[in-house]
N, C-alpha and C positions, 0 to 999 in steps of 0.2 A: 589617370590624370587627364585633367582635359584639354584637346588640342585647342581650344576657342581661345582667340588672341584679345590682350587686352587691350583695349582701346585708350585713346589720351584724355584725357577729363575735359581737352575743349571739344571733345565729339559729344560727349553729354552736355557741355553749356549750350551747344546749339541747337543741340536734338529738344530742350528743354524749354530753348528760348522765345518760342511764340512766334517765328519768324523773326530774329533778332530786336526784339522788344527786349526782354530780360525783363529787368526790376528796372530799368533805365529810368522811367517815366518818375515811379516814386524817390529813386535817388536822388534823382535831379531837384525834388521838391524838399528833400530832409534837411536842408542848411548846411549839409555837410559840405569838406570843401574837396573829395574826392570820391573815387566808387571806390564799389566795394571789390576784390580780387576777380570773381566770376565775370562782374560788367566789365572790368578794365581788358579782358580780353571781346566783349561785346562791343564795345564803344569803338574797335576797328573797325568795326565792318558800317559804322556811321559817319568815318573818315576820320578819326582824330587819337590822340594817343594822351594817357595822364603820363604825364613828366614832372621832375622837380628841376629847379636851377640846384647842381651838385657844385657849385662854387661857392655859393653858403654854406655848404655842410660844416667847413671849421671858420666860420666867421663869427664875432662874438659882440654882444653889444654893450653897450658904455661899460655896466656892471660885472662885465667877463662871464656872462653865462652866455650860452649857444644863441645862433638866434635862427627864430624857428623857423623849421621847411615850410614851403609854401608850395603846398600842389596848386601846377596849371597845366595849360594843356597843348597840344599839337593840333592844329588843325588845319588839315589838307584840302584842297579844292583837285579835284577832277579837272583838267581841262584836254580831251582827246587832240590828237595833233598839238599839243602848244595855241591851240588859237581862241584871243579875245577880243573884245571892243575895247575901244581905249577906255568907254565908259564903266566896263569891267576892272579895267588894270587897276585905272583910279579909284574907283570904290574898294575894292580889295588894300590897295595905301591905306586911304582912311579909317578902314577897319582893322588893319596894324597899328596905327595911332589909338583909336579909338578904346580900344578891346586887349591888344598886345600890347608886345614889349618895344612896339616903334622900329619894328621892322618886318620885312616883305620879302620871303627869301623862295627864287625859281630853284625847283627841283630836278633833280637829272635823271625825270620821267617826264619833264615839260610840263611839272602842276606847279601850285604856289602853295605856300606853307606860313601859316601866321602861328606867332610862338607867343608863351608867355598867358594864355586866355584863362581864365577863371571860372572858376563853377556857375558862378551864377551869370557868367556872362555867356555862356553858352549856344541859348539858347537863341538869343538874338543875334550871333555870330554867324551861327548857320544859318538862322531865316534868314539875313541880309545878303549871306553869300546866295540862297536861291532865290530870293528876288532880285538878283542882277542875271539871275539864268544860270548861273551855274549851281554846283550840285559838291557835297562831298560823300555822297554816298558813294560806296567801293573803291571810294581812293586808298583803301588799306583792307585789309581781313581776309579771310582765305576764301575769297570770290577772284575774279579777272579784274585787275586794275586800271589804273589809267593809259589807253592806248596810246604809243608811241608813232609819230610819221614825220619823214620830212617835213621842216616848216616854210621852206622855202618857198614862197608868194610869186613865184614865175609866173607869168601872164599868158606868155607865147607859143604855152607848152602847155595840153589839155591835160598829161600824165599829171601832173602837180596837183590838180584839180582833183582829178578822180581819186590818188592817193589818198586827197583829204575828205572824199565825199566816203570812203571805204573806209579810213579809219574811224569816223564820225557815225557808220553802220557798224560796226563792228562792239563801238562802245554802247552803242543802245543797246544791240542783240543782247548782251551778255550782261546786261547789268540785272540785277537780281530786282523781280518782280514782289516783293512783301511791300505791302503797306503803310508796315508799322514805323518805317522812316520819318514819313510825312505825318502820320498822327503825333509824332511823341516832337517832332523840332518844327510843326507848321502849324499847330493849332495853340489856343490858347490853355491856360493849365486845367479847365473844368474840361473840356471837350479833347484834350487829351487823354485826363482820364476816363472819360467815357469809353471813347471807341477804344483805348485800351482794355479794358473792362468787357467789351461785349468784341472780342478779336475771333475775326473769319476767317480761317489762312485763305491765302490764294496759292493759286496753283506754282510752283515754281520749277515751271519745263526743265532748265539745264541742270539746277544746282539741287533740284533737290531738298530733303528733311537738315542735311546735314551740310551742305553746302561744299566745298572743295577742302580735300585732304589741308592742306594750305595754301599760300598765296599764289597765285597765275598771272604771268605777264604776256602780252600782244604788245609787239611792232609792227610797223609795215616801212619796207626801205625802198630803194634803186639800188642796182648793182655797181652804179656808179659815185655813189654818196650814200656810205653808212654811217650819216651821221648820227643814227636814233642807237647805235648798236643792237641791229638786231640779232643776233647769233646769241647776244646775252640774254634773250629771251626763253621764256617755257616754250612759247610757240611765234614765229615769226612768220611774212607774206615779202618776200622779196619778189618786185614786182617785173616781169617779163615785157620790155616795152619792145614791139617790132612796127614799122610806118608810122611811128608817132603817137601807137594807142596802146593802152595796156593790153596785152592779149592773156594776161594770166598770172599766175602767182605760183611761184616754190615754197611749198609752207614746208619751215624748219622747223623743228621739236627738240624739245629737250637741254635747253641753255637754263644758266643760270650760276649765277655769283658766290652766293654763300655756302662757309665749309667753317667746319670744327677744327682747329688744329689738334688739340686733342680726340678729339676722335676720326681715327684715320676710315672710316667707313664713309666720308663726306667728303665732298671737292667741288669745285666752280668745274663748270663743264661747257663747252659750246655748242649750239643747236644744230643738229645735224637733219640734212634732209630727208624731206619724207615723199613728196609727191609735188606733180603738177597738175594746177589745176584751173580750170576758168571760172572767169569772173563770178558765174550765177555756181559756182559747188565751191566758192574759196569758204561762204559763211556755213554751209552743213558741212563739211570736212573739218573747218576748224571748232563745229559745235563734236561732232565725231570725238576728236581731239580730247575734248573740255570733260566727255560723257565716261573716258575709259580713263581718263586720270580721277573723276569722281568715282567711280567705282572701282580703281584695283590700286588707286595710291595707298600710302602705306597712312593709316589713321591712330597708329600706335606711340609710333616713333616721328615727333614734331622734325626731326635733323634726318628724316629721311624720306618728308613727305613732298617733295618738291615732283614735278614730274620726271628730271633728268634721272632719279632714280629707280623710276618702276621702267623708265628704260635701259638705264646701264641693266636689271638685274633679268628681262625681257630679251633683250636685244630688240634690233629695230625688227626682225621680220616678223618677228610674232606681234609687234607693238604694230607693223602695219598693219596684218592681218586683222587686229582684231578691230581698228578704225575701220577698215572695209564694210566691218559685219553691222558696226554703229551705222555709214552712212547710207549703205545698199548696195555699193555700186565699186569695181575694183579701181583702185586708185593711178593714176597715168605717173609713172615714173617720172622725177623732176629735170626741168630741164638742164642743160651744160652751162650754167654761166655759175659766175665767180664773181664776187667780189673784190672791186677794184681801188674805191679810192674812197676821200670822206671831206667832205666841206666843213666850217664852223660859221658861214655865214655872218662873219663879220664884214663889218664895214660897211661903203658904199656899191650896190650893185645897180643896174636896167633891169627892172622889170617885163619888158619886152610889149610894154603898151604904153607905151612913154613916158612910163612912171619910176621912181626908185626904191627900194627899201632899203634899211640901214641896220645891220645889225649891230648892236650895243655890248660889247663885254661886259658883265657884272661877275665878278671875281669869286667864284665858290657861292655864285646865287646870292647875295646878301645884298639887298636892296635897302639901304639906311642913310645917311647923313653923317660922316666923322671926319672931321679935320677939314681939309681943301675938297674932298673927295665926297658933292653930295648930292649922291645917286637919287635919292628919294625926293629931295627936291628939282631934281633936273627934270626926273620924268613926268613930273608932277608940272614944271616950267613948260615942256614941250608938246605933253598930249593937251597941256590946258588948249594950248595955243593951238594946236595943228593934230586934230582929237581923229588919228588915223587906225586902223587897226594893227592890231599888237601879234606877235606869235613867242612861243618862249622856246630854247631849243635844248638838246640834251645836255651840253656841256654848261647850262644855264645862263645862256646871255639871252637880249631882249630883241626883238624884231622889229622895227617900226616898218609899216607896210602905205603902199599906197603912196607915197612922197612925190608933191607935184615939183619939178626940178628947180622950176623958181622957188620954192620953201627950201631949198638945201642952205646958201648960204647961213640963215636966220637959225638952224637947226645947229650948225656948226658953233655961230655965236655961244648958243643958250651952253654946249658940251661943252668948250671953254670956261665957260663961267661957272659951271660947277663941277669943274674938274675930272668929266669924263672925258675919256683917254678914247683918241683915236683909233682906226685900227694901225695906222701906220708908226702909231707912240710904243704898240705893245710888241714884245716875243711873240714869236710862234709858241714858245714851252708854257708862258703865260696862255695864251689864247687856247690850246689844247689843256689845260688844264683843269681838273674838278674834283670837289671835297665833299662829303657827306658832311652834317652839323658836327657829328659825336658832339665833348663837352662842349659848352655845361648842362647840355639840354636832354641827347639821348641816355639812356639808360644803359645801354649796351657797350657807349665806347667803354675800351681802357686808354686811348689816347686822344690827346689832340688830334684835328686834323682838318676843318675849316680855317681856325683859329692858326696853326702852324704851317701849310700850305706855303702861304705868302712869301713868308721868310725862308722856305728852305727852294721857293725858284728865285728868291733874290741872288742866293748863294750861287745857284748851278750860274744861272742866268750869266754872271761874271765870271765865272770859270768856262762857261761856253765859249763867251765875248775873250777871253783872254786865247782861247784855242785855236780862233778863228772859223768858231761853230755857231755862231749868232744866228745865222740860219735855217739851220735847222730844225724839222718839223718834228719833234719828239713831244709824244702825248705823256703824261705823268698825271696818274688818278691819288687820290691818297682816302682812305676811312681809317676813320679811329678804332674797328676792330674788324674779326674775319666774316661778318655778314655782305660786306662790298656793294653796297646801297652805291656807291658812286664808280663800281667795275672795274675794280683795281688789278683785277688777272689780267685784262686783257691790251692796255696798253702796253707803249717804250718801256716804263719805269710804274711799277706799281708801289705803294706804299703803305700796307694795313700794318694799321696798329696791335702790338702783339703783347705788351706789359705796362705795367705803372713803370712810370720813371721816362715817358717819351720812348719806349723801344720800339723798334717798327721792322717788320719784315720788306727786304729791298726785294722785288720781283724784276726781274727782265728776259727780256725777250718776245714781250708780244708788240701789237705794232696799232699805229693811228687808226687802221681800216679795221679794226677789233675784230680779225679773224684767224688770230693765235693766241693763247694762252703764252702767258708769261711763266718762268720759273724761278725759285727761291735759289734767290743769287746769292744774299746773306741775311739771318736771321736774328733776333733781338739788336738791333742795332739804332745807339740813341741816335736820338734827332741831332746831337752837335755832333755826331760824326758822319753823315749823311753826305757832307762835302769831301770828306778824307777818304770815304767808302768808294764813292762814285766816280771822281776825280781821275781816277786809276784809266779808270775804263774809259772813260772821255778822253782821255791821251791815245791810249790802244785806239780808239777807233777812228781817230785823226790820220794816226800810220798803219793802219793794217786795214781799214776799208779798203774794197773794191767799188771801181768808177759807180757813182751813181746810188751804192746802197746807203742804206737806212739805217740808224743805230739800232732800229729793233731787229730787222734782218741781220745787221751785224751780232748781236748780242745772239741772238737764234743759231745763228750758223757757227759761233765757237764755243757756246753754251758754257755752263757753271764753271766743268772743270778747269777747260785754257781759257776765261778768263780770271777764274781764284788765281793761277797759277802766276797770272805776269803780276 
């Protein structure tokens, strides 16, 4: 028998794929209003996803027959660190109007996401996103995706700066060098197919024939403000600041979100360290990194090709060793800092050059127009008026940057008037809070949980306020299933969706600064009972905290059993 392993049939779609060309070029041209199975795993790695709206699926029309799915699609923009022009921001609106379903929703990787696009609008979707400069190349597919970094527009402070001039290198280094991106969504349809027809590969240094086992994620944080969650990452740069300069970086390995509940061989994991290093070997150390999860991730098994696995089954010494032998050179053991604390960058802040910026809540990313509350219009009121640069942040609110002091009043007016909410209107549980889409859009929920979110911090929200806990800073993530697109292990209170019917796994125990895993407090549990569940323990940790701690800390240190037990 033969020991040769079989491989996943997307190692064939890409080995086959021309450099991620496919059949793309002529799909796009059949009138059809979807790809075919092979391209729809293609089309990732061009940054976009086919979707159906699954709220039609029992909707029927005047005559009582079904009414029919309508494939559209996801598409993602890149934007490293969160940062755009306002003339970006606004263009990206108007191609939500234009193209989409009339909304604009930040991701809790700091990209934006327009839903709802159609086949044949495609094509000028993303030429328009890359003629405003940005790009949705490797915002999805199993290459390095979009780099995560403090957004914070500090002036006074050169680290903020460099942060973002590092993750802004980081995302070029690694973005996949083919082509055939720009021929098949930058040319016109005859000169596409041309140079599709007469295809050169280029060279492609890090990734490779086949590209990455699966998807790869970069952050870079402070020790001081993990607000990008980097520990959730494949690989992280938390940065070593000493006299005010960066002196180097702790690159972490091996994080990462998503797990199978049925298959216990899978689990969210936190990136554990590997080495310090400075500034000129953070980028070959982290290509190092990139080079020995393309070559020994597991290419078989999709649910076990993440990197946190070819470490869990490695261990770190061998998984350092064998980085050493990729970059040339023995790696400096990481430095002693920890991870301390986590901003959300709302509100009104000093820039530290006389200027202000404002961070904006938007509530699970969704940037639209409904009822009093009309986000799409205010921004759209505000950048028209005071056209400043934008940044977008993990937990998905909006940055305005650059605020000359005298503009504040005027800025306050326009939020009023369209109903966005101060920082001083909101919770802390609100403000720390974030949703994956799932329905009606992903494919993968089995629950609510953009959509549900709202109502179930209304709930807590008044059972806090009733406890005399209104202030406290408890982060609460929630996904519609166990992939954890919005890192639901690692806060207060997590919440992945586990069945039809609204059931949802309650997690606790991890904490705001996302440097514990949470644990399964209670399982299959509906959404109406999320307040009778929780309720308990929000009492308990009213009378049995110690001075000072934290509901996650709390929740960690009497763990599952004593608290099931009161």
């Amino acid at each position: 028998m033969s020991d040769e392993v079989k491989l996943h049939k997307n190692e064939s779609i890409k080995e086959h794929s021309r450099q991620l060309r496919g059949t793309l070029a002529e799909e796009l041209r059949s009138g059809s209003e979807g790809f075919s199975a092979d391209m729809e795993q293609m089309i990732k790695f061009h940054g976009f996803y086919q979707q159906e709206d699954r709220d039609a699926r029992h909707q029927k029309n005047a005559d009582g027959t079904p009414v029919q799915r309508q494939t559209s699609f996801m598409v993602r923009s890149r934007v490293p660190g969160g940062k755009l022009t306002a003339a970006q921001f606004l263009s990206e609106l108007e191609l939500c109007d234009r193209y989409g379903n009339g909304t604009l929703r930040v991701t809790t990787r700091q990209g934006l996401q327009l839903h709802g696009i159609l086949m044949q609008d495609l094509k000028s979707t993303i030429r328009e996103i890359n003629e405003i400069k940005l790009t949705t190349i490797a915002a999805c597919g199993d290459v390095n995706r979009n780099v995560m970094c403090c957004p914070a527009p500090y002036k006074n402070n050169p680290v903020f700066d460099q942060l973002q001039a590092f993750a802004d290198c980081l995302a070029e280094h690694f973005r996949p060098r083919t082509t055939g991106y720009w021929e098949i969504w930058m040319t016109d349809d005859n000169g596409e197919q041309q140079k599709v027809d007469e295809f050169q590969p280029v060279e492609e240094p890090i990734y490779g024939a086949t590209y990455l086992p699966r998807k790869f994620k970069m952050a870079v944080a402070l020790p001081h403000d993990n607000c990008v969650d980097v520990l959730a990452n494949d690989m992280g740069f938390v940065a070593i600041v000493e006299r005010g300069q960066i002196q180097g970086y702790n690159i972490v390995v091996g994080g990462g979100m998503g797990q199978t509940p049925s298959a216990k061989k899978t689990f969210p994991a936190l990136a554990k360290p590997l080495a310090f290093v400075t500034p000129d070997q953070a980028i070959p150390v982290g290509e190092a990194v990139v080079k020995v999860q393309r070559d020994y991730g597991n290419r078989s098994d999709r649910k076990l090709a993440r990197l946190k696995y070819l470490i869990a089954n490695w261990g770190m010494e061998k998984f350092t060793a064998e980085v050493e032998k990729y970059c040339g050179f023995r790696l400096t053991p990481p430095r002693p800092v920890e991870i301390t604390d986590v901003d959300d960058h709302i509100g009104w802040h000093e820039q530290g050059d006389g200027k202000l910026f404002l961070g904006i809540n938007v509530e699970n990313g969704r940037i639209k127009d409904e009822g009093k509350l009309r986000l799409k219009t205010g921004f759209r009121a505000i950048l028209g008026k005071f056209p400043v640069p934008v940044r977008l942040t993990a937990l998905q609110a909006v940055i305005l940057c650059d605020i000359a002091p005298a503009d504040r009043p005027e800025i306050d007016r326009l939020m009023r008037e369209h109903g966005m909410a101060a920082a001083e209107e909101l919770s802390l549980l609100r403000r720390y809070s974030a949703a994956c889409p799932a329905w009606p859009t992903c494919g993968l929920a089995v629950t609510e949980s953009e959509r549900a979110l709202p109502g179930v911090i209304d709930e807590l929200e008044a059972e806090l306020s009733r406890l005399g806990l209104a202030d406290e800073r408890i982060a609460i993530h929630m996904t519609g299933c166990p992939n954890g697109c919005a890192r639901p292990y690692t806060p207060d209170i997590g919440f992945v969706g586990r069945a039809a019917g609204e059931k949802y796994t309650i997690y606790l125990g991890g904490n705001v600064q996302g440097t514990r895993l949470g644990y399964v407090f209670k399982d299959y549990v509906p959404k109406t009972e999320i307040l009778q569940t929780l309720g308990p323990v929000f009492s308990r940790f009213r009378a049995e905290r110690t001075p000072g701690e934290t509901f996650g800390d709390f929740c960690a240190r009497l763990g599952k059993d004593a608290l099931s037990a009161g």
